[in-house]
Each structure stands twice: as C-alpha cells, then as structure tokens.
Backbone as CSV, one residue per row, in Angstrom:
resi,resn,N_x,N_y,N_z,CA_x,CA_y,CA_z,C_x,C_y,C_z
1,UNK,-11.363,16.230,11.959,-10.320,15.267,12.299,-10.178,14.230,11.178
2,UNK,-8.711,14.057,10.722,-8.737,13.294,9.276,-8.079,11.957,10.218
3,UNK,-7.706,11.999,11.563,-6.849,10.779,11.926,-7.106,10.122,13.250
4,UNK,-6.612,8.803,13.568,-7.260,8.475,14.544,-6.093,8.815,15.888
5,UNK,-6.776,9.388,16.812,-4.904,9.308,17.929,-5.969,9.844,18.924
6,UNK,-5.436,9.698,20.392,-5.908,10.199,21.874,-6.374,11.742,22.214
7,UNK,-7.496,11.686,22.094,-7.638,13.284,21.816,-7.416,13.636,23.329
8,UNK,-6.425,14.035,23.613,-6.356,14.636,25.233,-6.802,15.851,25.409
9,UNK,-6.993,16.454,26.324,-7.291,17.778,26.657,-8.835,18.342,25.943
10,UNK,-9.510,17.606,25.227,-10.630,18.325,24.062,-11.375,18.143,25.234
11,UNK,-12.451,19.271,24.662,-13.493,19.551,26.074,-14.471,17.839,25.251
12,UNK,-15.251,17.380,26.082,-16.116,16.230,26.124,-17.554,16.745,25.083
13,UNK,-17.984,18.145,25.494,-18.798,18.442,24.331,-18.548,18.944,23.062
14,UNK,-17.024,18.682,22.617,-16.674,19.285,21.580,-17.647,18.442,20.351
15,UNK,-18.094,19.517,19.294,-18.313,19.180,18.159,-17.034,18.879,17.208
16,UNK,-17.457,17.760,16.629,-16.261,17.192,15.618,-16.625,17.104,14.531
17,UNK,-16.059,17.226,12.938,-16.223,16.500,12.018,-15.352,15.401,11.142
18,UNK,-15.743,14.307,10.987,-14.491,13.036,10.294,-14.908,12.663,9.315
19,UNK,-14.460,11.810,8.549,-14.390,11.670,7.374,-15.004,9.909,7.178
20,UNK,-15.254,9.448,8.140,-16.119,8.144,8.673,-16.549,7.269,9.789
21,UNK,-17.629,6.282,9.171,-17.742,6.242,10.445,-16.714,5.384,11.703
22,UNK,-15.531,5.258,10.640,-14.460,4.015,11.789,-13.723,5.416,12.467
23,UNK,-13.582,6.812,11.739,-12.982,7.417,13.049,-14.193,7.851,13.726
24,UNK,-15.493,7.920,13.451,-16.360,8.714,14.509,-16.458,7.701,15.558
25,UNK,-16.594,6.156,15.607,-16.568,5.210,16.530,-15.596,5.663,17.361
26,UNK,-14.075,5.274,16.766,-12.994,5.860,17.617,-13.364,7.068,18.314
27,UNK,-13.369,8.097,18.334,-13.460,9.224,19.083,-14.641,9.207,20.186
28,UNK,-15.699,8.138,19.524,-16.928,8.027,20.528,-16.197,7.359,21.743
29,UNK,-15.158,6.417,21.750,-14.398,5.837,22.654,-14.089,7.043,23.779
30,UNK,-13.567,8.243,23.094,-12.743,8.872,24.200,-13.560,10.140,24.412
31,UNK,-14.762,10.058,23.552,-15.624,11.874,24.197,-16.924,10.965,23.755
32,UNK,-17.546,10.490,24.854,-19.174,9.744,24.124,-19.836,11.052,24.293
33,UNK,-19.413,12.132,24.826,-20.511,13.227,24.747,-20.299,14.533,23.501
34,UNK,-19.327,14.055,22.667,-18.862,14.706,21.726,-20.100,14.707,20.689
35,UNK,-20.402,15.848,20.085,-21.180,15.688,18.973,-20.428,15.454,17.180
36,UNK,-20.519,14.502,16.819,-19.562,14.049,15.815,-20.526,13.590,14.919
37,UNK,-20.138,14.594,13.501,-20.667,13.955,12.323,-19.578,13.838,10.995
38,UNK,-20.253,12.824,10.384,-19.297,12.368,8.896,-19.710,13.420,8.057
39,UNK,-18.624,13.626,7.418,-18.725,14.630,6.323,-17.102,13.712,5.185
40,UNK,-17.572,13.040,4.402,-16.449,12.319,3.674,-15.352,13.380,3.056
41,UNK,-14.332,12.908,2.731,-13.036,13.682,1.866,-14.099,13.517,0.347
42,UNK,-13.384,14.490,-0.315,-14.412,14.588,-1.938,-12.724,14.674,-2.503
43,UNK,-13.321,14.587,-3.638,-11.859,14.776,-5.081,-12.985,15.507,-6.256
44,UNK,-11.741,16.126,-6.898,-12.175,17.216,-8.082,-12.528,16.225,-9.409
45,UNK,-13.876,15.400,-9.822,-13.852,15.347,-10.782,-13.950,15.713,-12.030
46,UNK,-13.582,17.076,-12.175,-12.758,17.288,-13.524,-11.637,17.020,-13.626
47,UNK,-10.624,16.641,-12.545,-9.557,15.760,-12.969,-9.287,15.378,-13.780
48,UNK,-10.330,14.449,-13.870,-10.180,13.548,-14.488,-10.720,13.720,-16.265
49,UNK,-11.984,14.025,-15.988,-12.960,14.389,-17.071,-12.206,15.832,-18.091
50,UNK,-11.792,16.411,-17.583,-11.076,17.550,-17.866,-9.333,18.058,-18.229
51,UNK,-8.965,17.928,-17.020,-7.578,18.492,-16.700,-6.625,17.084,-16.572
52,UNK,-6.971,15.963,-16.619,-5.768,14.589,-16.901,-5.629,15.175,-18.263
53,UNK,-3.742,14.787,-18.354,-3.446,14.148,-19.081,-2.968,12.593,-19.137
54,UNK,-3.712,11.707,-19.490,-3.572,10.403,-18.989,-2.144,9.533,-19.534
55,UNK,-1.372,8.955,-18.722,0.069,8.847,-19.205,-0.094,7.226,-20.410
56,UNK,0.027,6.400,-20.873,0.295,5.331,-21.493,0.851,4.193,-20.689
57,UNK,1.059,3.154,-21.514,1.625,2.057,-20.642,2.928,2.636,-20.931
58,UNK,2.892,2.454,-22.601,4.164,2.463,-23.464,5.205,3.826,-23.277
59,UNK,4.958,4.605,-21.901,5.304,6.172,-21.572,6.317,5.164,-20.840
60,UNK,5.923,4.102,-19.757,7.174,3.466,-18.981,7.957,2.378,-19.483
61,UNK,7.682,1.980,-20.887,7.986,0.712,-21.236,7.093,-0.415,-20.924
62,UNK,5.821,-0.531,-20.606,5.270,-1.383,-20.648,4.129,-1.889,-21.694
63,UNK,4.684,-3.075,-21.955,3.761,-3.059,-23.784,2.206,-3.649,-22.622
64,UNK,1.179,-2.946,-23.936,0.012,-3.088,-23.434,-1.013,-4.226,-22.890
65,UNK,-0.205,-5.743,-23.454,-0.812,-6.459,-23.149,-0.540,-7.200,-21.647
66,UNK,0.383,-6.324,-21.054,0.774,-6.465,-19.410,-0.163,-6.232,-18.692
67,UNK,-0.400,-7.016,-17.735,-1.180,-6.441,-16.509,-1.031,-5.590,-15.127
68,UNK,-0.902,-4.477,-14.822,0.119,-3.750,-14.251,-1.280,-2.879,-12.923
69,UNK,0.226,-4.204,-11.544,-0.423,-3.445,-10.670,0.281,-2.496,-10.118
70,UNK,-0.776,-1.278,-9.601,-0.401,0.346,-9.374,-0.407,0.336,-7.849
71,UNK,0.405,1.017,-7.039,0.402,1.742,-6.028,0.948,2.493,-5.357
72,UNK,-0.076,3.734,-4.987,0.439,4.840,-4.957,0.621,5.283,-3.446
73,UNK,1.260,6.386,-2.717,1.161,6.579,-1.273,2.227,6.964,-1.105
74,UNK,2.657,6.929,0.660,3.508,7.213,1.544,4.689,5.866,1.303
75,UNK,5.831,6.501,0.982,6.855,4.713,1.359,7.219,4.826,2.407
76,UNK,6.254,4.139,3.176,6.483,3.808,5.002,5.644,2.590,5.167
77,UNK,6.516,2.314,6.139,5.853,0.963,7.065,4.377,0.455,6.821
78,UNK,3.822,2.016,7.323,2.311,1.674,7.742,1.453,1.367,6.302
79,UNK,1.969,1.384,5.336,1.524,1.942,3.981,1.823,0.159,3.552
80,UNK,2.629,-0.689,3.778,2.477,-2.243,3.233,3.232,-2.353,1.885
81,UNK,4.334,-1.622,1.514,4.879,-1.091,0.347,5.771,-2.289,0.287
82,UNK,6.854,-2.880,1.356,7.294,-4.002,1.105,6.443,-5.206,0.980
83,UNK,5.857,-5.454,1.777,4.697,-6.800,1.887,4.406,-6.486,0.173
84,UNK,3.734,-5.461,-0.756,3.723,-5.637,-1.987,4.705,-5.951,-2.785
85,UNK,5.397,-5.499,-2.481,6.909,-5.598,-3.464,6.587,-7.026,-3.622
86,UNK,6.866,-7.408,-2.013,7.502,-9.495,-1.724,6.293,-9.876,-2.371
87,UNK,4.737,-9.653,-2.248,3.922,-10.554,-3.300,4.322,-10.211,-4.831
88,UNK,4.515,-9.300,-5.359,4.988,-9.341,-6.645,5.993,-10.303,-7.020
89,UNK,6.816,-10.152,-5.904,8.318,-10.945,-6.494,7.482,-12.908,-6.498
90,UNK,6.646,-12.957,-5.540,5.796,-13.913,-5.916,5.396,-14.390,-7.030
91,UNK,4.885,-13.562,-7.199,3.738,-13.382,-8.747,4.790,-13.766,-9.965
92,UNK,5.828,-12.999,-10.065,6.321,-13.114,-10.965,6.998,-14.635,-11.479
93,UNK,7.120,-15.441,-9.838,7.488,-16.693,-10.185,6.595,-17.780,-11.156
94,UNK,5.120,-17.230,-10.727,3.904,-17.819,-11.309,3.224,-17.464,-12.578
95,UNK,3.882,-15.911,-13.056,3.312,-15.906,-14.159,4.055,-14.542,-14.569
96,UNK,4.286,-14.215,-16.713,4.788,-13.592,-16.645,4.521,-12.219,-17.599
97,UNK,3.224,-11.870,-17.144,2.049,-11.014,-17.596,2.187,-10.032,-16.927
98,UNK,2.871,-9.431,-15.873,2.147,-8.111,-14.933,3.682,-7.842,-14.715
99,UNK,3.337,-6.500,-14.330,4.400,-5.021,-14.111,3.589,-4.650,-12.682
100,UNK,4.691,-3.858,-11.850,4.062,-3.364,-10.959,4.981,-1.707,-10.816
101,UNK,3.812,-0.621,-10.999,3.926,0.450,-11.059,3.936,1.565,-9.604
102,UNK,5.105,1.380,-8.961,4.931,2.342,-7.668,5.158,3.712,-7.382
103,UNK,4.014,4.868,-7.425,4.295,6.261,-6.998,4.434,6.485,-5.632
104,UNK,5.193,7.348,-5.697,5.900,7.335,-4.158,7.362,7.847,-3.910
105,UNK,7.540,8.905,-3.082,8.964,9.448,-2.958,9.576,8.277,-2.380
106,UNK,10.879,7.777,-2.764,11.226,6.823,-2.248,12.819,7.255,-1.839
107,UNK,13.167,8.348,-2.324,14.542,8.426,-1.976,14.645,10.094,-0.976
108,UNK,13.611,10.038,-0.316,13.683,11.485,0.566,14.862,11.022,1.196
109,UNK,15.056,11.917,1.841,16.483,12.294,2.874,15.680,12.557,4.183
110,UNK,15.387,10.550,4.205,14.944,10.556,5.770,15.947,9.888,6.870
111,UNK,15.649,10.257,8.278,16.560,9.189,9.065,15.721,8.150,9.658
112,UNK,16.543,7.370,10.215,16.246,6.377,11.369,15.068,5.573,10.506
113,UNK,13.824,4.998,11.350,13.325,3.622,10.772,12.707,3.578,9.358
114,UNK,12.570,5.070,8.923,11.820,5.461,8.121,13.091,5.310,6.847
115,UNK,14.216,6.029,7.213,15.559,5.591,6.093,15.683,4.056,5.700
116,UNK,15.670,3.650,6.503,15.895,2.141,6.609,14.921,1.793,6.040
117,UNK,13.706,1.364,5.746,12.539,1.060,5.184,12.407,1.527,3.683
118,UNK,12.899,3.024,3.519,12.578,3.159,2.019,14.254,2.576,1.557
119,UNK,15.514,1.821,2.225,16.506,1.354,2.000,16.186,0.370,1.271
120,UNK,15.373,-0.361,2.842,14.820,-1.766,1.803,14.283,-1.811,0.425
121,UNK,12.727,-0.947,0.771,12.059,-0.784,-0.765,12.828,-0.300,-1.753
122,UNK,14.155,0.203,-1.834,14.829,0.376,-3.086,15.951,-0.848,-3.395
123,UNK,16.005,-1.840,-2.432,16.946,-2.789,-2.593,15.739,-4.025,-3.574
124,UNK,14.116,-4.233,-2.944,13.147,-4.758,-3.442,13.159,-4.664,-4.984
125,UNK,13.110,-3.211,-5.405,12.760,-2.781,-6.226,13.846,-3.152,-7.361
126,UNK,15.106,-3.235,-6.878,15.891,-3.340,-7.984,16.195,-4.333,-8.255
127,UNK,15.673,-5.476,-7.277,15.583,-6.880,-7.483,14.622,-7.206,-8.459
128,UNK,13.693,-6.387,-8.655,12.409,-6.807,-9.694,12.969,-6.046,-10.747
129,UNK,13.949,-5.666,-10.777,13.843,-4.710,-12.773,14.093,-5.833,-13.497
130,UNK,13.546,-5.823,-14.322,12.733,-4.787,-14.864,11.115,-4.356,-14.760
131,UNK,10.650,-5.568,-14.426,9.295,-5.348,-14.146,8.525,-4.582,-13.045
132,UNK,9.562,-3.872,-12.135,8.988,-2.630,-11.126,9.278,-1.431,-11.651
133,UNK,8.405,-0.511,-11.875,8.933,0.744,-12.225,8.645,1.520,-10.645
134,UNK,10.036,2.332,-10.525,9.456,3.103,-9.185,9.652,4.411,-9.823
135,UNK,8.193,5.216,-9.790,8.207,6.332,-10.339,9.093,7.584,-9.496
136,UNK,8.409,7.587,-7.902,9.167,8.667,-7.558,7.850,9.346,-6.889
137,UNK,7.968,10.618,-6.283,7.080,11.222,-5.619,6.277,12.076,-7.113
138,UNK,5.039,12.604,-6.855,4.516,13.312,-7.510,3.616,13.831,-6.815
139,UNK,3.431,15.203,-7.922,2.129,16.474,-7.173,0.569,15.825,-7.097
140,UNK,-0.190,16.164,-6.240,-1.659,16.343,-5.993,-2.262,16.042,-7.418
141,UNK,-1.841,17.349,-8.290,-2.197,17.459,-9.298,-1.873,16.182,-10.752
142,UNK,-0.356,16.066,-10.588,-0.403,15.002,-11.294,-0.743,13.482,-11.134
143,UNK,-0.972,13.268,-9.722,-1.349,11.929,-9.529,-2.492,11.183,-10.621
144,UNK,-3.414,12.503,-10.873,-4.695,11.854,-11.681,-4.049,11.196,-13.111
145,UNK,-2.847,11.870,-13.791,-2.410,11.488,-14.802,-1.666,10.011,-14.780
146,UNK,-1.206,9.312,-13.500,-0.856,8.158,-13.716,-2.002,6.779,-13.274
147,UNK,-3.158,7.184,-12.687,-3.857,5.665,-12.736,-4.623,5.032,-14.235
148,UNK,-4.243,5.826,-15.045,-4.615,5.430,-16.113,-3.644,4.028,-16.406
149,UNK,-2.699,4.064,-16.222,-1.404,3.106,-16.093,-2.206,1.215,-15.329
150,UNK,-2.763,1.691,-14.670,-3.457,0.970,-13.898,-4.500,-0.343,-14.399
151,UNK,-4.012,-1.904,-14.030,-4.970,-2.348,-14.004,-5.666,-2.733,-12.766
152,UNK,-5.124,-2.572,-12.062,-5.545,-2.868,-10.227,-4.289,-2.484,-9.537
153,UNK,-5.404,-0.983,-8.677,-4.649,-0.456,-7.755,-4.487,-1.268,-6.475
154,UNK,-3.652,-1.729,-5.533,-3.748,-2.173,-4.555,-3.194,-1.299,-3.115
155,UNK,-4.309,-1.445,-2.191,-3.817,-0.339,-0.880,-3.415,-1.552,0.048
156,UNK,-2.483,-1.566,0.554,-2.456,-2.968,1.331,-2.178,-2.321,2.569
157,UNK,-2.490,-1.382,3.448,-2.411,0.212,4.360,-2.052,-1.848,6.088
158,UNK,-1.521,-1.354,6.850,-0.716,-1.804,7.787,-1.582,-1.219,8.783
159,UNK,-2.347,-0.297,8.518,-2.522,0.332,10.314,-4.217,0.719,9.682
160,UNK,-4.709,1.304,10.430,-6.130,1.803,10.573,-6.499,2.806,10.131
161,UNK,-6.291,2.493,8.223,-6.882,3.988,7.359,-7.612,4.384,7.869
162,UNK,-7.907,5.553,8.322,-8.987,6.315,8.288,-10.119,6.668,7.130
163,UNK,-9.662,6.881,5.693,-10.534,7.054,5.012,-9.762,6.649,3.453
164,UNK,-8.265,7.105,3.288,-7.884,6.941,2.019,-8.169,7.560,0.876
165,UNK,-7.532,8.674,0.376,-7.964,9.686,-0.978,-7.457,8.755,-2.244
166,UNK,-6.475,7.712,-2.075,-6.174,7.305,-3.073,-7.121,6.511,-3.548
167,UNK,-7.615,5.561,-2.347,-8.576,4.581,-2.850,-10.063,5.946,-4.000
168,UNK,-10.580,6.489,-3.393,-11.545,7.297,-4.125,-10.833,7.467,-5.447
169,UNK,-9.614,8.544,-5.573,-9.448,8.952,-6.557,-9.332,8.046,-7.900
170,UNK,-8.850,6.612,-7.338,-8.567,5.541,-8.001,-9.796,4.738,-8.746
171,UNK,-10.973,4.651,-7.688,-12.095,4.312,-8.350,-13.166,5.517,-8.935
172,UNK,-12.550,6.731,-8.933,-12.984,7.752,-9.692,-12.550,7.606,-11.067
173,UNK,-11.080,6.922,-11.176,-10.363,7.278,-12.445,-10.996,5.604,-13.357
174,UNK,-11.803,5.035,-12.511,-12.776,4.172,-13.257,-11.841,2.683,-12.982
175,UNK,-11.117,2.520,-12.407,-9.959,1.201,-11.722,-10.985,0.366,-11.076
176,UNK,-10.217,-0.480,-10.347,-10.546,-1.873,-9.236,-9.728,-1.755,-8.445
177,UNK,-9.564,-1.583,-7.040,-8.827,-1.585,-5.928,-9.331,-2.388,-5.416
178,UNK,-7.786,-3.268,-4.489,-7.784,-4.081,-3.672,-7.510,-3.929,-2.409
179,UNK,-7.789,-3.572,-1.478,-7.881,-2.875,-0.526,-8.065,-3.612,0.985
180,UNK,-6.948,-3.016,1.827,-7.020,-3.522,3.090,-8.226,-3.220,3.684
181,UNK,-8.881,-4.397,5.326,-9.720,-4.005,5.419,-9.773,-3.320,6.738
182,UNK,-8.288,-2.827,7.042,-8.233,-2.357,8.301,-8.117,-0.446,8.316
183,UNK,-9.470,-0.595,8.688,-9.923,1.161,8.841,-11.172,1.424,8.639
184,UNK,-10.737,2.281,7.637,-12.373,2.940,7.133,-12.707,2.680,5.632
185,UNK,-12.209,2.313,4.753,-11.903,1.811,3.216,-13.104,0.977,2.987
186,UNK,-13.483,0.440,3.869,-14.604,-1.177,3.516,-15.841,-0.331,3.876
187,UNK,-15.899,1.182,4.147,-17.177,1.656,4.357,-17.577,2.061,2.492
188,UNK,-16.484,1.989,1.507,-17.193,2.752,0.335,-16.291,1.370,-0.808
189,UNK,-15.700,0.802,-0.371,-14.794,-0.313,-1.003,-15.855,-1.856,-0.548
190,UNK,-16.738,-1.866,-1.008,-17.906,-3.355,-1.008,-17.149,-4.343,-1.993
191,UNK,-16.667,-5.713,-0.694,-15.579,-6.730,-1.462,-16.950,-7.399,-2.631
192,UNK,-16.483,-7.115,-3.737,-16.967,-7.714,-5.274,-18.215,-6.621,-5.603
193,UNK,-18.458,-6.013,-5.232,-19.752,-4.748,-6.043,-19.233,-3.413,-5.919
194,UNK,-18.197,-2.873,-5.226,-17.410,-1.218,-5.563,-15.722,-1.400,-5.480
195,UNK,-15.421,-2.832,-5.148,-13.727,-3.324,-5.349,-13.706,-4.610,-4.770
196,UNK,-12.621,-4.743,-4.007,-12.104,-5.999,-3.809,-11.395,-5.567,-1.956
197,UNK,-11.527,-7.115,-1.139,-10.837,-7.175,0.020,-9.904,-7.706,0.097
198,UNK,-8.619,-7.074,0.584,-7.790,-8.181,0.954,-7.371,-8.998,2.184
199,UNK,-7.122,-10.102,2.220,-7.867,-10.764,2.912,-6.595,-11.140,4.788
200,UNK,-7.133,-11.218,5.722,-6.342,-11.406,6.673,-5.568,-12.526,7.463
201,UNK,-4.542,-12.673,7.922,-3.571,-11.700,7.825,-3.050,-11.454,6.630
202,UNK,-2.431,-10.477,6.613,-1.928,-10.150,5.230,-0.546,-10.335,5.050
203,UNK,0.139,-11.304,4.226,0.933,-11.870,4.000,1.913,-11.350,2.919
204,UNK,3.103,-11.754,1.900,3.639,-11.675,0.292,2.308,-12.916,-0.021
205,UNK,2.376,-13.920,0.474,1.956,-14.950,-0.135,0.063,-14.794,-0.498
206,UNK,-0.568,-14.006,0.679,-2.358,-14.092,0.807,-2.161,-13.018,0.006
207,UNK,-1.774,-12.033,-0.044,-1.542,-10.396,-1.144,-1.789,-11.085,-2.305
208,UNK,-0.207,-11.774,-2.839,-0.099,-12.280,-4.292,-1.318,-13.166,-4.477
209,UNK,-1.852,-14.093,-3.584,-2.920,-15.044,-4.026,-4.461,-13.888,-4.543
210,UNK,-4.913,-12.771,-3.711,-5.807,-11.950,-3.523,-5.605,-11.276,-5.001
211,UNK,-4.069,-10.838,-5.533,-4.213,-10.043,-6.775,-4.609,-10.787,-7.779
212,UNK,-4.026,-12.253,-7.830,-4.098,-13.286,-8.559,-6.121,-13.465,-8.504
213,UNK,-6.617,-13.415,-7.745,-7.884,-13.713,-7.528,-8.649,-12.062,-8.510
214,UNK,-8.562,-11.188,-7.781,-9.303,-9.948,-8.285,-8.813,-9.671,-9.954
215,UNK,-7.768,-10.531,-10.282,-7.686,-10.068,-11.866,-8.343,-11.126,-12.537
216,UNK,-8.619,-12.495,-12.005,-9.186,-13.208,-12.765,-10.389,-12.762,-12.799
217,UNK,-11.095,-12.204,-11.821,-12.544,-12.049,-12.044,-12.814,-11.853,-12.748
218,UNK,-14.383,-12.258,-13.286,-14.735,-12.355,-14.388,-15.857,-10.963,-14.493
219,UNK,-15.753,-10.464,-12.958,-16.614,-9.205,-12.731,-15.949,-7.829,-12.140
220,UNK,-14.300,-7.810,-12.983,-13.561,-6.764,-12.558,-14.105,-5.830,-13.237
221,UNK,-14.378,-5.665,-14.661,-14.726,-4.373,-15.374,-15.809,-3.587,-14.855
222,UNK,-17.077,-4.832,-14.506,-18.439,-4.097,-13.635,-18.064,-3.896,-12.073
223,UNK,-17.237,-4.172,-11.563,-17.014,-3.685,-10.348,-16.246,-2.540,-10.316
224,UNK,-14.969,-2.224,-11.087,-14.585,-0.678,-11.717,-15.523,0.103,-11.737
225,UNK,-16.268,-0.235,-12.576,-17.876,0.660,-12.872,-18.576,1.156,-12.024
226,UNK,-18.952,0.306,-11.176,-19.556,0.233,-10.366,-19.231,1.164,-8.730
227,UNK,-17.598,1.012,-8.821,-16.718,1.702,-7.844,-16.377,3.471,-8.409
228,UNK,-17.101,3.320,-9.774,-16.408,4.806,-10.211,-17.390,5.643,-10.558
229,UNK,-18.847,4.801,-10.441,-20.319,5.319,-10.214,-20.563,5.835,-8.457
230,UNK,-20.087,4.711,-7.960,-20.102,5.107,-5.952,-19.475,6.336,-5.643
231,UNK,-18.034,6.745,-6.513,-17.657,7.667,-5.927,-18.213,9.205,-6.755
232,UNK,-18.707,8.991,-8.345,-19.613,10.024,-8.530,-20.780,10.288,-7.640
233,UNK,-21.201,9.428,-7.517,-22.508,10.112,-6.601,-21.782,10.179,-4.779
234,UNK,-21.012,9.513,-4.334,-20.996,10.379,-2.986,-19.800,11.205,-2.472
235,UNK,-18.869,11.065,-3.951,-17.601,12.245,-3.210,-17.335,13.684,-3.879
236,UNK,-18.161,13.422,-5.226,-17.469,14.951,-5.714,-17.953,16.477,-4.647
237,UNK,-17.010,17.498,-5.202,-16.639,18.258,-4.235,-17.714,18.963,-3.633
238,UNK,-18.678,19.378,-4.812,-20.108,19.523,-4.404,-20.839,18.930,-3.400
239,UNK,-20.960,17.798,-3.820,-22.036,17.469,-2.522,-21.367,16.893,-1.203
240,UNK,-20.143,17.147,-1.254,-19.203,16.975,-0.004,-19.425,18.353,1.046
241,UNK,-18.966,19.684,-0.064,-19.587,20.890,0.297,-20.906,21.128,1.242
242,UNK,-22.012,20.539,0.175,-23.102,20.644,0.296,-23.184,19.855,2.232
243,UNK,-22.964,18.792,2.441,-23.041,18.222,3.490,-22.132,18.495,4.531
244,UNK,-20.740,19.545,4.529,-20.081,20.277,5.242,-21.061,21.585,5.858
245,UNK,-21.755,22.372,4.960,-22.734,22.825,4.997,-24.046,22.619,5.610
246,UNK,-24.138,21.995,5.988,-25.289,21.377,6.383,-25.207,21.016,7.722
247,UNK,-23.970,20.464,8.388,-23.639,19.837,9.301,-23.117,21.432,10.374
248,UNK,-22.795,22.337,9.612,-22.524,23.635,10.334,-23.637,24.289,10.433
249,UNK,-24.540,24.386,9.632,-25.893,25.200,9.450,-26.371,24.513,10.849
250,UNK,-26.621,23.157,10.900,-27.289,22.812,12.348,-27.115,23.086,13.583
251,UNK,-25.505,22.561,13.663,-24.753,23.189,14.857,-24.973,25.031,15.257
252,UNK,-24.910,25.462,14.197,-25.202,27.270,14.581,-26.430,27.868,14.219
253,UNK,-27.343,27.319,13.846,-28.368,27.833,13.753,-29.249,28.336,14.747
C-alpha cells in the first residue's frame, strides 16, 4: 500500500506492506490485527552516478549566480504548487537573486477543479516571467537530469504524503529540501541534519520566510550531504530488495 484511504472490505488479518511508518499507523487505525511491515520506496542510483545527463542553469536562461528554487510533482491542489508560486512572488519583492524552476504537466486536458487550478498556476506563472520557468511534464527517466538545476528543492505537499519519491530522489541528487511536515517525509527529512521543515500553517508568507531561512544557512551544503548520504545507505534498490525479501521470507516460511 503506497496510500493512505479506508481500507473497506480487507480481511483484519491481512498482511500488508507500506512504505512508512505514518501509513503503517494509519492502517493500524482500521485493521489493529493486520500484520504490517515497512519496506521504504528505493530509487536507481545509477541515475544519477551513471545515466544523468545533468541539464545547466544556462540550458533555461538562468545565469549561475541565481539561486533557483526547484519543484517538481503533480500540479494539483494537494501538491501546494500555488501557495509556492504566491511565496515566490513574495520573495521576489525582497530580493533579486532566485529563479524558481517548476516540473510538472501543467497544461493536461483536465476538467473541473483540477482545470481550474492548473488555470490558476499558469495565470501565477506568467505573472512571474521571467523569473518562473515552467518546464512542463517529464519522464521517470528524465527527472534525474533536471535537479541538478536545483538549489533547494521545496515539497510544500497540502495533504498527508505518504512517503514522497521526489523528496529521496532529490536528496540522492545531493540537494536540500524543504519539506512539508504533513505525512511521512519527516521520517527520513531530519529539520537541519538530512533537510529542512517547513513550518505550520503554511502560508505564501511562512513558505517565503522558511526558503529565505534554509538558504541562508550556513549548514545547507552539510545538510545536502548529509541528506544524500541518508538516502545512499537506506534507499538504493538493493537493500530495499533485500528487505522486501525478507519481510516475505518470514511471512511464508
């Protein structure tokens, strides 16, 4: 189970596996006799090490001495894509150093609240040009090639991540994420030693103050480090394997 929702009908002794411990709590809610273990999401690091090609600033027009925040995802509601926009448009009143880089299909051919929402975020967006680039949707595969772009990714997620591949992949690709703390994110995201929290409620105004805060640090580079050491040792695909493995070997043995 990668998500959190009402498991109806599941027998009470079902064995489960999730991806942490904020959905194994949840589910303990609705089957306490369920046998449920964590087994985390992993990412391919040769991605990175290997198969990136890592894009430039100067690929979007942004000269290098910009500070450019990245974020990548779903353009929906639950995802906090406007609330970023509006702290940028903040930011920019206060200072005039940073770009903000958004991946993300933004012009699908959706209806109803979901049309309306990526309406807005393209009305946002064109209010900030030049300094928003909205890239557009991209593959699995190429995502690894744009956090290089990146000086702080920010997840500002609206609802109750469950676990987040971007956040990993992001502090795989050796970044600083700023990261909501509503879900499961703050189980591998430690505010100042593997990233940064952002802080509640979440506002344009507490966002922009929070980015403004995590770039001054004076301990962003060792907390990158530090966040891109956490996810070598507990997500690559191996020992994700290895502990998928393990968790079935018991159950059927």
């Amino acid at each position: 189970m990668h998500n959190a929702f009402e498991p109806d009908g599941l027998d009470q002794n079902v064995k489960m596996i999730v991806p942490s411990m904020f959905l194994k709590k949840h589910y303990q809610v609705y089957l306490p006799d369920a046998d449920i273990a964590i087994v985390p999401n992993g990412i391919d690091l040769e991605a990175y090490q290997k198969k990136a090609v890592p894009l430039q600033k100067s690929d979007l027009g942004i000269t290098p001495e910009k500070k450019t925040i990245f974020f990548a995802g779903r353009i929906s509601p639950d995802k906090g894509v406007t609330l970023l926009l509006q702290a940028f448009e903040q930011l920019l009143k206060e200072r005039n150093d940073i770009e903000l880089v958004v991946v993300g299909d933004y012009m699908s051919k959706s209806k109803g609240e979901k049309a309306t929402y990526q309406r807005e975020v393209r009305e946002l967006a064109e209010r900030l040009k030049p300094h928003c680039h909205m890239v557009g949707g991209v593959t699995p595969e190429e995502i690894y090639n744009y956090y290089s772009l990146a000086d702080l990714v920010v997840i500002p997620s609206q609802f109750q991540e469950p676990f987040c591949m971007v956040a990993i992949e992001a502090m795989g690709a050796g970044k600083p994420v700023l990261v909501s703390t509503r879900g499961g994110m703050t189980e591998f995201v430690k505010e100042g030693d593997t990233g940064f929290h952002l802080q509640e409620l979440m506002t344009p105004e507490t966002i922009a103050r929070d980015i403004n805060k995590a770039l001054a640090s004076p301990d962003l580079n060792d907390v990158a480090l530090r966040g891109q050491r956490c996810v070598e040792e507990k997500f690559p695909w191996e020992k994700v394997t290895q502990r998928f493995e393990k968790v079935v070997n018991n159950w059927f043995k």
